[in-house]
TORLO-90077 format. One record per residue (C-alpha): residue in one letter; residue number from 1; x negated, y, z. Coordinates in steps of 0.25 Angstrom, whole numbers, plus 5000, padded with zeros to 4 digits. Example, Ala and Ser with C-alpha at 12.3 -4.5 7.8 and 13.67 -1.06 7.14 Angstrom:
# TORLO-90077
PT residuo num u v w
PT A 1 4951 4982 5031
PT S 2 4945 4996 5029
This chain:
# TORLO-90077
PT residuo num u v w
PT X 1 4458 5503 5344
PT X 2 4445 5494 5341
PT X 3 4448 5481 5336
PT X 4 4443 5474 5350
PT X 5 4454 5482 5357
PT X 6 4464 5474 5347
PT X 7 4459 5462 5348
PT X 8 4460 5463 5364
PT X 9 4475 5468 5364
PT X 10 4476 5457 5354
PT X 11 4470 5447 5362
PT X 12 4479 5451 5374
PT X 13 4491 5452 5367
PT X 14 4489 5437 5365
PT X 15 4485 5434 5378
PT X 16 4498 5440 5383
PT X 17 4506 5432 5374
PT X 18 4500 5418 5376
PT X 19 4502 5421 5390
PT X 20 4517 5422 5387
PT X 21 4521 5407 5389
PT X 22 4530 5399 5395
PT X 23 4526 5395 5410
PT X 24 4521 5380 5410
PT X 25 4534 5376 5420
PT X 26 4544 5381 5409
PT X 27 4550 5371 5401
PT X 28 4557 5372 5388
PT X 29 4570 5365 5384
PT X 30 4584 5365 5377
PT X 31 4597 5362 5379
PT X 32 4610 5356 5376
PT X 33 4625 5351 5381
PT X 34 4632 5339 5380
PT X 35 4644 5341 5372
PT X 36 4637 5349 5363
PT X 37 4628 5339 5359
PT X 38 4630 5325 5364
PT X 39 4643 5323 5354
PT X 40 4647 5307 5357
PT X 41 4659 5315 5364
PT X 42 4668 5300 5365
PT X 43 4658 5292 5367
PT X 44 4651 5282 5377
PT X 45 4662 5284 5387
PT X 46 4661 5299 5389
PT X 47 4674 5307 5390
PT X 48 4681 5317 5386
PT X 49 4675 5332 5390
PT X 50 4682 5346 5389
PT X 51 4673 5349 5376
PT X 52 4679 5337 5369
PT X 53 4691 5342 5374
PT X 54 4690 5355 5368
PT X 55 4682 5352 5358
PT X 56 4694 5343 5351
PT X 57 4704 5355 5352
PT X 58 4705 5358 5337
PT X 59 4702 5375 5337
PT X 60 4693 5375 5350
PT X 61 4678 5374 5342
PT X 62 4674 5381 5329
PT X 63 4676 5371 5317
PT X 64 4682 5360 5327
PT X 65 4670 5356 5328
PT X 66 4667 5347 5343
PT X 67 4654 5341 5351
PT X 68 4661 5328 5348
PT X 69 4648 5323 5341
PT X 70 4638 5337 5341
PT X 71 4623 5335 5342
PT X 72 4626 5320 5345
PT X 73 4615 5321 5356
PT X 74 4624 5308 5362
PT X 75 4617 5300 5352
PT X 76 4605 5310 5348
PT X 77 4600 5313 5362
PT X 78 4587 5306 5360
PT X 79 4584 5314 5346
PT X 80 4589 5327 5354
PT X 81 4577 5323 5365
PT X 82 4568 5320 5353
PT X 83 4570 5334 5348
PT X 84 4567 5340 5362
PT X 85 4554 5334 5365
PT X 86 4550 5338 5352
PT X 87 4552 5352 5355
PT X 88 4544 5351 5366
PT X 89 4556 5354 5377
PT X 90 4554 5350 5392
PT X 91 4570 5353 5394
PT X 92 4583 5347 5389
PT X 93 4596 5353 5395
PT X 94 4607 5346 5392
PT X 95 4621 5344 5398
PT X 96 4628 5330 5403
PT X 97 4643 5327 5397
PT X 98 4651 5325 5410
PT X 99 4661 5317 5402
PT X 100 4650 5308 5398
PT X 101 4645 5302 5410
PT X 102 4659 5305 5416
PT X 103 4671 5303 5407
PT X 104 4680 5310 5414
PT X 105 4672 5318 5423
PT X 106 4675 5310 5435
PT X 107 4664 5299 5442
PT X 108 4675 5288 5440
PT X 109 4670 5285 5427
PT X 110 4655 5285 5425
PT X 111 4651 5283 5409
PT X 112 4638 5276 5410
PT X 113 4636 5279 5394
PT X 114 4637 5295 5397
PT X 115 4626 5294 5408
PT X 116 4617 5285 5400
PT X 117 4617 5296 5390
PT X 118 4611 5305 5399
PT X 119 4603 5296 5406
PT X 120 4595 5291 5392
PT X 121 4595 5307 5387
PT X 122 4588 5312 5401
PT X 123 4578 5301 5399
PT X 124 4576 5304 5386
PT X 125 4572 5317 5389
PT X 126 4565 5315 5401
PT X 127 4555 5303 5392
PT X 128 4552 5315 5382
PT X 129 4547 5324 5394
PT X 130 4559 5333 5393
PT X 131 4567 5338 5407
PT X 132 4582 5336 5406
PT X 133 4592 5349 5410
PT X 134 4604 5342 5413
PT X 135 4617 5350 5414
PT X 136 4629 5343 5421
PT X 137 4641 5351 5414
PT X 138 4639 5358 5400
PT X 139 4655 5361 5398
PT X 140 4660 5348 5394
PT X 141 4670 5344 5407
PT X 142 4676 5330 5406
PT X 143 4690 5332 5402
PT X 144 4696 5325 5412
PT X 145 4691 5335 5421
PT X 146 4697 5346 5414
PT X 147 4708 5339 5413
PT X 148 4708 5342 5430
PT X 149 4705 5356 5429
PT X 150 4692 5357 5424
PT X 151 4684 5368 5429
PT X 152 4696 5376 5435
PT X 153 4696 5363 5445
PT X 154 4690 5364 5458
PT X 155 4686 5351 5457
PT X 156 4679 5350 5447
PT X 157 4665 5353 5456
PT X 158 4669 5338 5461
PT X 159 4671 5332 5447
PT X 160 4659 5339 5444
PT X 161 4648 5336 5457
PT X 162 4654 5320 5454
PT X 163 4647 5322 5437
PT X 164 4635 5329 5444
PT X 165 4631 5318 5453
PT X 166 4633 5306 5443
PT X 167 4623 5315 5434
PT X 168 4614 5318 5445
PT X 169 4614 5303 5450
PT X 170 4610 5298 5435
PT X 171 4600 5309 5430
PT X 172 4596 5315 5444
PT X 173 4582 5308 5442
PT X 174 4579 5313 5428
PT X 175 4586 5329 5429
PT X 176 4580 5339 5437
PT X 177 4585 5351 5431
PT X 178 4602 5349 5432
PT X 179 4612 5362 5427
PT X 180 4627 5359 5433
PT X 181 4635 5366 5423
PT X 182 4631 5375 5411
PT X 183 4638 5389 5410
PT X 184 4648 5388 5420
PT X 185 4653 5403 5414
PT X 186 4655 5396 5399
PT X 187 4663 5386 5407
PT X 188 4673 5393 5413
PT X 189 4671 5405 5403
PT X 190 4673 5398 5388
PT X 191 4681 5387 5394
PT X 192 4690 5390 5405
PT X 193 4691 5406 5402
PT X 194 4691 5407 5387
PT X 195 4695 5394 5382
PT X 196 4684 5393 5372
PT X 197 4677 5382 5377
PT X 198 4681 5370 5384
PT X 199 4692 5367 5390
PT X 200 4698 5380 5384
PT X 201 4704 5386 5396
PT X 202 4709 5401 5392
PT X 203 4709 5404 5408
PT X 204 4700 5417 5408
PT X 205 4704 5423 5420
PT X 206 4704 5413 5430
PT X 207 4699 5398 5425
PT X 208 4684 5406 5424
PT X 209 4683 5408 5438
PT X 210 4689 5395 5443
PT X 211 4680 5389 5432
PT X 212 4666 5397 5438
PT X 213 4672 5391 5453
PT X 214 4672 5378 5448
PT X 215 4659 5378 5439
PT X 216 4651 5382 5452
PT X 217 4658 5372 5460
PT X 218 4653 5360 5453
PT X 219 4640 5368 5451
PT X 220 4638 5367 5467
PT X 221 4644 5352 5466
PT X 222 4634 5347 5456
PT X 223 4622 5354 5462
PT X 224 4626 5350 5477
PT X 225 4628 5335 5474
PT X 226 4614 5337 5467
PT X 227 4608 5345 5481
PT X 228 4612 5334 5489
PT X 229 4612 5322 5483
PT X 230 4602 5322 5472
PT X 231 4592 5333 5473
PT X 232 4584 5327 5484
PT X 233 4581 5315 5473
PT X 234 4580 5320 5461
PT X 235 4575 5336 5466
PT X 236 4583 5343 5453
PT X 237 4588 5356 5452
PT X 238 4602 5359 5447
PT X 239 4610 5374 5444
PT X 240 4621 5378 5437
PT X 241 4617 5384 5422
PT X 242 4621 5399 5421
PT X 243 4624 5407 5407
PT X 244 4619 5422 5409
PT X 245 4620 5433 5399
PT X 246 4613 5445 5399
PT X 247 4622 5456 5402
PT X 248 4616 5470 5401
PT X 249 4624 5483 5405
PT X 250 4629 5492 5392
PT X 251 4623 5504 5398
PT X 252 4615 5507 5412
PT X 253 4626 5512 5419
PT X 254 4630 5506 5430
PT X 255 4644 5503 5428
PT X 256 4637 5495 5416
PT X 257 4626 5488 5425
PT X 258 4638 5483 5434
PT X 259 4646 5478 5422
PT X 260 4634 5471 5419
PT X 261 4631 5464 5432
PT X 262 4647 5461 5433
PT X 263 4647 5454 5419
PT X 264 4633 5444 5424
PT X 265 4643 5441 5437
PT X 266 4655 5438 5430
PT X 267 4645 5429 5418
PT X 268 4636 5424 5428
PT X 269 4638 5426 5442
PT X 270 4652 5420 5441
PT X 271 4644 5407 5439
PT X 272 4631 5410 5445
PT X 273 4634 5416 5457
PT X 274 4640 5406 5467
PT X 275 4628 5396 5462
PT X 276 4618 5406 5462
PT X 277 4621 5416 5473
PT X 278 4635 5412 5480
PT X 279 4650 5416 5477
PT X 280 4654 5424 5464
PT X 281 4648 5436 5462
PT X 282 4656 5447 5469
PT X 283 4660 5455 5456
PT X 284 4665 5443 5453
PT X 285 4674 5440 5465
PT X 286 4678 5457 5466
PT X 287 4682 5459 5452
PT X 288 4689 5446 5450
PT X 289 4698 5447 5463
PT X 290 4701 5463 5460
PT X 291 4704 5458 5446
PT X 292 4713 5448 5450
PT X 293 4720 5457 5462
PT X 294 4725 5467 5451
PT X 295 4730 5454 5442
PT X 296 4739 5450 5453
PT X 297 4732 5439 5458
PT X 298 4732 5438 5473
PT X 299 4720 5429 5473
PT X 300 4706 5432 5463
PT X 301 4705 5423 5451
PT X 302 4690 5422 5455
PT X 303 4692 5410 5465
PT X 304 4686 5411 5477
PT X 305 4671 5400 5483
PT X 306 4674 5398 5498
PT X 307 4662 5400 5506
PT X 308 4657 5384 5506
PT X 309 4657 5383 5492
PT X 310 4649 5396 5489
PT X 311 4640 5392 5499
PT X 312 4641 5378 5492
PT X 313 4639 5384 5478
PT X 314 4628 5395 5482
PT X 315 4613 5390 5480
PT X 316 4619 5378 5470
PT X 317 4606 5380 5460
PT X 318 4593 5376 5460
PT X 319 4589 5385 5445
PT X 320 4595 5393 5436
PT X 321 4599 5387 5422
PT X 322 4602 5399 5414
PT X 323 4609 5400 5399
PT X 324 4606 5415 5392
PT X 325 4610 5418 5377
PT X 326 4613 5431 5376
PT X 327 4617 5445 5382
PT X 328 4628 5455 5385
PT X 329 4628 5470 5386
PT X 330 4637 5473 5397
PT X 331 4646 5487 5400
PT X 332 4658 5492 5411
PT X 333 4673 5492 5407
PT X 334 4682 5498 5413
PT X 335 4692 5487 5422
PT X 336 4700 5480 5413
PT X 337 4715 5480 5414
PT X 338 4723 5470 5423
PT X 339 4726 5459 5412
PT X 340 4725 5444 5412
PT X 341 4714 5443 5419
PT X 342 4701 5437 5413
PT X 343 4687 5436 5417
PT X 344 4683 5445 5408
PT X 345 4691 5457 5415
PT X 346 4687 5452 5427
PT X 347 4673 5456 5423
PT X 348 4676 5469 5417
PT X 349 4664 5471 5408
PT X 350 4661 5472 5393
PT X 351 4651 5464 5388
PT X 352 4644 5466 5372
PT X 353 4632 5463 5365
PT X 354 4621 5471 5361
PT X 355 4623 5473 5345
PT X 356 4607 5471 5342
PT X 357 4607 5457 5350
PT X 358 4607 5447 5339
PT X 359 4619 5437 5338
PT X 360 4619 5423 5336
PT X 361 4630 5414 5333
PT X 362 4636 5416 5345
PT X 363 4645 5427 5347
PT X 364 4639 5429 5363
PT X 365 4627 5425 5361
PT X 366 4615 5436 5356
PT X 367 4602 5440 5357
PT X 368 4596 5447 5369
PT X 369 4582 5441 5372
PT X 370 4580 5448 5384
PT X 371 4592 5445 5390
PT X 372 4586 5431 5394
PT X 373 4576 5438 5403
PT X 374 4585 5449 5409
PT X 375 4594 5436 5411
PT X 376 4583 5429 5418
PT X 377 4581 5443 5427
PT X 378 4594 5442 5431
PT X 379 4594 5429 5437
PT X 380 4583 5428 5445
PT X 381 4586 5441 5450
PT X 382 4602 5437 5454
PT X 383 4601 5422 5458
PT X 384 4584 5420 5461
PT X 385 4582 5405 5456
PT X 386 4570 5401 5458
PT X 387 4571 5394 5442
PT X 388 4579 5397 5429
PT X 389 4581 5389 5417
PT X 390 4586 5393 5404
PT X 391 4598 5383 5399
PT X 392 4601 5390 5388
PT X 393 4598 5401 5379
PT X 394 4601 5401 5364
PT X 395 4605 5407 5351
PT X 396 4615 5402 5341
PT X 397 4615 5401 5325
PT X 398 4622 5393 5317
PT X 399 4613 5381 5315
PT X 400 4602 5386 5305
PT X 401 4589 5378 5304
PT X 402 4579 5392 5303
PT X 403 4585 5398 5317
PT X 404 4575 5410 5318
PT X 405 4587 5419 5328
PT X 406 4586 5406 5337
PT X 407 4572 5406 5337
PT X 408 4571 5422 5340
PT X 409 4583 5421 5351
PT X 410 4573 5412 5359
PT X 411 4561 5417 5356
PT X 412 4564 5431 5363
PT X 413 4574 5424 5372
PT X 414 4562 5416 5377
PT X 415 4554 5426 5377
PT X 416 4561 5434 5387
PT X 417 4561 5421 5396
PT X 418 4546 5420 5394
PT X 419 4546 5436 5399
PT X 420 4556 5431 5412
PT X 421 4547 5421 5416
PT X 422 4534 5427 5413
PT X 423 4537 5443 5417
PT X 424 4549 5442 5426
PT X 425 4546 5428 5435
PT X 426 4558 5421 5431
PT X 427 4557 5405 5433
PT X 428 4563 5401 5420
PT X 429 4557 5387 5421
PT X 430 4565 5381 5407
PT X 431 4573 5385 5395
PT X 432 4582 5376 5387
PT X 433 4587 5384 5375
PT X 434 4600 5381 5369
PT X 435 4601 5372 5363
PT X 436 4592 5361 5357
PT X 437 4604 5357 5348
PT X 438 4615 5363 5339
PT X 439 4626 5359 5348
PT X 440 4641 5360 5348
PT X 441 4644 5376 5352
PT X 442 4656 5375 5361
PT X 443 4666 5380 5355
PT X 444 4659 5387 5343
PT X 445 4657 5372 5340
PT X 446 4646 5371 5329
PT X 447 4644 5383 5324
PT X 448 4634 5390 5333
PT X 449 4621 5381 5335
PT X 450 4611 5385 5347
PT X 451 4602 5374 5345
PT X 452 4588 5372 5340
PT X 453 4589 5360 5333
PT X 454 4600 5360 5322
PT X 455 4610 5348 5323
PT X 456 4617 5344 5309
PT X 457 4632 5344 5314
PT X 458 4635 5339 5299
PT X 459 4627 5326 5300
PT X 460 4631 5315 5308
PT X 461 4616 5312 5314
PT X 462 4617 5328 5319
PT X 463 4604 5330 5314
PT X 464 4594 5338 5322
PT X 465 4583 5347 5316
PT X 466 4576 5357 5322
PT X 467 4579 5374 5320
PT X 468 4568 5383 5318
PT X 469 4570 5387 5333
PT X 470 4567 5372 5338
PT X 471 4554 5372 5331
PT X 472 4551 5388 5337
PT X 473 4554 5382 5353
PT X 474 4547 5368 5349
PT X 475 4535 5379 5348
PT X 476 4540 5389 5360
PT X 477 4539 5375 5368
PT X 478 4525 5371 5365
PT X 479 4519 5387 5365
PT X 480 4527 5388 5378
PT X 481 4529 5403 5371
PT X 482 4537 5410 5362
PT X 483 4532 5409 5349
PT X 484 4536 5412 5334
């Protein structure tokens, strides 16, 4: 080949490359959640939440550690929106503390303190040209609510639609983008199935389902009040954030194909499907009450949506807020025995990793860059929004400064959202990674960190400094491409 002939492939190689940008309407962000960064978790009149609860319970977090002070964003918030505007970031998702504005959960007492937290961080953000993301419920229930049943009480939608619109009243005029509740499935899964997050609830084969019901209950009552009494005004958009792993069959056989499809709708469709499409998805509601008829019951443990509210339910979105990590490889089992019955029997499916996807510090979460866009397929093809946004997608270490894994977990995680929006069509209009802070883990406590900005835990100023990775999107943000 002449040299010309180089230089041209070269030359077109390039072009090809610089082509490969983010759309201009794409906006960059990061996220975050109250109780595991805010801290003051007594103070200026808030109450008492599920996660202060639990948290307290000597055993229940790794090294006892709690969000009792965590990033101190309470008191740090402006340094935190400092650091975002540096890195060039046009997005800030972060969640209200319910017991903050409302120590007991109820409208009877309104903290003033709690709301001018809120009020100060949105126009913080909105004076250095960054949009806030603002989610209403990120796992820290009032405990007094609890205290009445918690999710496993149908009432709770009330509770729930009487928070949403004291929120809506006071930040309608500044928040465009809203998200009711993050991870429903974590909810009901980690906390009122498993017992390992808050409030510890060992109830796996019933409380999930009741959990789920309720969950998309207050879903449709916080985005109602907002359809009929505030949209109109304020013309924003609220949806529910959904978690989805990519689950991909062992083999190509259909048996497996099937098991694959039935694990998405027992992960994902218990909690997307009513919102997104209408009533539980049907392998849902067959394999449950077939399940529960051979346990004896003579009602299934799946509870039943009359027709008004699915019909209330149905349609309750107005994007999709989507979390992606990590991957699963899916095959068929045989059905499991009648035992207690569990949600996981229920399902019937065995679920495993690839051995050759990299691990992070957490057990679930690996590598699978692809998966994002297969993810991103899959939506658009079963529930058609018209708009995604990514709310979460990170990788976890354990807190070291030079987090090159971090940096090549996004960099082809990016990468493949780049290709879904580019190649495939999807409308991903924004991405807020998680996290912008080493926060408080759950129940892991400390000792996994997601953020790109390390937090000193050690020192009483919780000092801030950048990773490797901040300084990488920093640049990703002003390319508007991936770079080295």
């Amino acid at each position: 080949m002449t040299r010309f002939g180089l230089v041209i492939i070269a030359v077109a190689f390039y072009g090809a490359s610089a082509e490969k940008v983010f759309p201009d309407s794409f906006k960059f962000g990061a996220a975050g959640a109250s109780y595991q960064i805010e801290g003051a978790w007594n103070e200026d009149g808030k109450g008492p939440n599920i996660w202060d609860t639990f948290a307290h319970i000597p055993g229940k977090i790794k090294n006892n550690s709690t969000g009792d002070v965590a990033c101190d964003s309470y008191h740090k918030y402006k340094e935190d929106v400092a650091i975002l505007k540096d890195l060039g970031v046009k997005l800030y998702r972060f969640s209200i503390s319910w017991s903050r504005i409302m120590p007991d959960g109820t409208p009877y007492n309104i903290n003033q303190a709690g709301i001018d937290y809120y009020v100060n961080l949105v126009h913080e953000l909105i004076d250095n040209g960054i949009e806030p993301v603002v989610t209403l419920y990120h796992w820290d229930l009032p405990q007094h609510l609890e205290d009445l049943g918690g999710w496993l009480n149908p009432r709770i939608a009330d509770y729930f639609g009487d928070y949403a619109r004291v929120v809506y009243k006071t930040l309608g005029p500044y928040v465009k983008y809203w998200i009711t509740i993050n991870e429903p499935s974590t909810t009901c899964n980690a906390g009122y199935g498993q017992g390992a997050h808050a409030p510890g609830k060992d109830l796996i084969g019933d409380g999930i389902y009741l959990c789920a019901q309720n969950n998309a209950r207050a879903h449709a009552k916080a985005y109602r009040i907002y359809e009929t009494e505030f949209k109109q005004q304020y013309g924003g958009k609220v949806t529910i954030n959904v978690p989805i792993a990519m689950y991909y069959p062992k083999t190509t056989s259909s048996l497996d194909a099937e098991a694959a499809e039935r694990t998405f709708e027992f992960n994902v469709g218990l909690y997307a499907n009513a919102i997104f499409k209408s009533n539980w998805p049907q392998v849902v509601i067959d394999r449950v009450a077939n399940r529960s008829k051979l346990e004896g019951y003579s009602f299934s443990r799946l509870p039943e949506f009359s027709q008004e509210e699915i019909e209330y339910i149905s349609g309750t979105y107005d994007y999709f807020a989507l979390n992606m990590y990590t991957s699963n490889i899916v095959e068929y089992a045989d059905e499991g025995e009648i035992s207690t019955p569990t949600i996981w029997l229920d399902q019937g499916t065995i679920t495993s990793a690839d051995p050759s996807w990299p691990k992070s510090a957490s057990s679930w979460l690996n590598s699978d860059p692809p998966g994002i866009r297969h993810v991103l397929n899959k939506v658009q093809e079963k529930y058609n929004p018209s708009e995604i946004v990514i709310t979460e997608n990170g990788w976890s270490d354990t807190g070291e400064l030079d987090d090159q894994k971090r940096i090549t977990y996004y960099k082809e995680y990016m990468s493949n959202i780049l290709d879904a929006i580019l190649e495939d069509g999807i409308n991903v209009t924004g991405y807020t990674l998680w996290s912008l802070l080493d926060n408080f883990e759950w129940a892991e406590g400390f000792t996994q960190r997601f953020g790109i900005i390390q937090v000193d835990f050690d020192s009483p100023s919780r000092t801030r400094t950048y990773k490797s990775s901040a300084h990488w999107y920093k640049r990703v943000i002003q390319a508007r491409a991936i770079v080295d």
